[in-house]
C-alpha positions as CSV (number, residue, x, y, z in Angstrom):
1,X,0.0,0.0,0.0
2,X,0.7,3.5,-1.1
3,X,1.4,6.3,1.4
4,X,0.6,9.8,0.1
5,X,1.9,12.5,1.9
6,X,0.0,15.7,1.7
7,X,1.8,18.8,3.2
8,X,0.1,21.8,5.0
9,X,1.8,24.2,2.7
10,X,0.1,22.8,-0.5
11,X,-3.8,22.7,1.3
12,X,-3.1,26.4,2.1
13,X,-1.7,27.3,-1.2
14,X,-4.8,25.2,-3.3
15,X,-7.4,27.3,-0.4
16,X,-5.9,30.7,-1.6
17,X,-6.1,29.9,-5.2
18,X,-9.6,28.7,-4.7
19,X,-10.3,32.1,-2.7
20,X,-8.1,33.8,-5.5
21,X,-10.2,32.8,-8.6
22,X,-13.4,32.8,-6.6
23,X,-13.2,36.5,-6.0
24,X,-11.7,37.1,-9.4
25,X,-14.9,36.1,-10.9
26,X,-17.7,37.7,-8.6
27,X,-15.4,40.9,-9.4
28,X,-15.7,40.3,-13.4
29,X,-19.2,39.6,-13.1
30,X,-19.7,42.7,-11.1
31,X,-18.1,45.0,-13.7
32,X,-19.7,43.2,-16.4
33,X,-23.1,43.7,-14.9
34,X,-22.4,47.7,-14.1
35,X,-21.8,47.8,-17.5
36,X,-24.2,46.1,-18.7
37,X,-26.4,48.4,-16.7
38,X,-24.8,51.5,-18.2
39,X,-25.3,50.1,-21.9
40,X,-29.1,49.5,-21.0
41,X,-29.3,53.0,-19.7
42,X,-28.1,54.4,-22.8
43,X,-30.7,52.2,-25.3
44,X,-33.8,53.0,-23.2
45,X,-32.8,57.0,-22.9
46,X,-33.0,58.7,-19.5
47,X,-36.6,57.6,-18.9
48,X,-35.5,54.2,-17.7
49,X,-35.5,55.1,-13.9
50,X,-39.3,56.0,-14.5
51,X,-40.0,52.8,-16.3
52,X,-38.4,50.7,-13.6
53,X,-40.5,52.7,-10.8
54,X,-43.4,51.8,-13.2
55,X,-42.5,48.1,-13.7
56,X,-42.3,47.9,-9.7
57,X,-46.0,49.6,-8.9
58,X,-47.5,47.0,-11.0
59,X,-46.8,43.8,-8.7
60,X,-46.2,46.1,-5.5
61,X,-49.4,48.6,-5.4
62,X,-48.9,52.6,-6.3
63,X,-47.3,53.0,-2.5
64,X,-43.5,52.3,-4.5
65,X,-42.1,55.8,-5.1
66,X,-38.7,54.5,-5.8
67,X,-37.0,51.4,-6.0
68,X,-36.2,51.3,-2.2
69,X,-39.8,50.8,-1.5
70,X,-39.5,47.4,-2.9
71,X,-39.5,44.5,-0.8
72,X,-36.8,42.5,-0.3
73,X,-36.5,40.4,-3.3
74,X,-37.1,42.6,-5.4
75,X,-34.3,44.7,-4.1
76,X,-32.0,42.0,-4.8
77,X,-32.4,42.5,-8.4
78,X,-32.9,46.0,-9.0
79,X,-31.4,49.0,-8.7
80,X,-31.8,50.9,-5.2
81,X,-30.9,54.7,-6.8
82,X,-31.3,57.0,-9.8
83,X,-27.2,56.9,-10.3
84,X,-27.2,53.5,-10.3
85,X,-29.1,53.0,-13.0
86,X,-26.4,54.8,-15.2
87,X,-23.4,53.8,-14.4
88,X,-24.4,50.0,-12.8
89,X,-25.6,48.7,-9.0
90,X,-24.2,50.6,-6.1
């Protein structure tokens, strides 16, 4: 029978990579999603923060005057302020 020796140094060297590439890609997918959002702003014109505030009074009731007014979940997936709908999520 085999004996395989695995060192401390190469389990904490493979966790950091891991780590490493893990937050590489949630901060590409950020960027790409802030841009993303800016392109969208640009192809629906500057009227988009209205037609989002519109699009969330439909499910939600005329109480929503913004996007903060959302609940929860819906929060999650939209934007929470009239910048951010320019330039990406804040």
């Amino acid at each position: 029978m085999h004996r395989v020796v695995i060192s401390t140094f190469l389990v904490i060297k493979t966790v950091l990579i891991i780590l490493s590439a893990g937050i590489a890609i949630l901060l590409f997918m950020r960027v790409a999603e802030s841009r993303a959002d800016a392109f969208a702003y640009k192809v629906t014109s500057k009227s988009a923060y209205d037609n989002l505030v519109e699009a969330l009074r439909r499910p939600y009731g005329k109480n929503i005057k913004s996007p903060e007014d959302a609940p929860l979940w819906s929060k999650i997936f939209r934007t929470s302020s009239r910048n951010a709908i320019k330039t990406g999520n804040p």
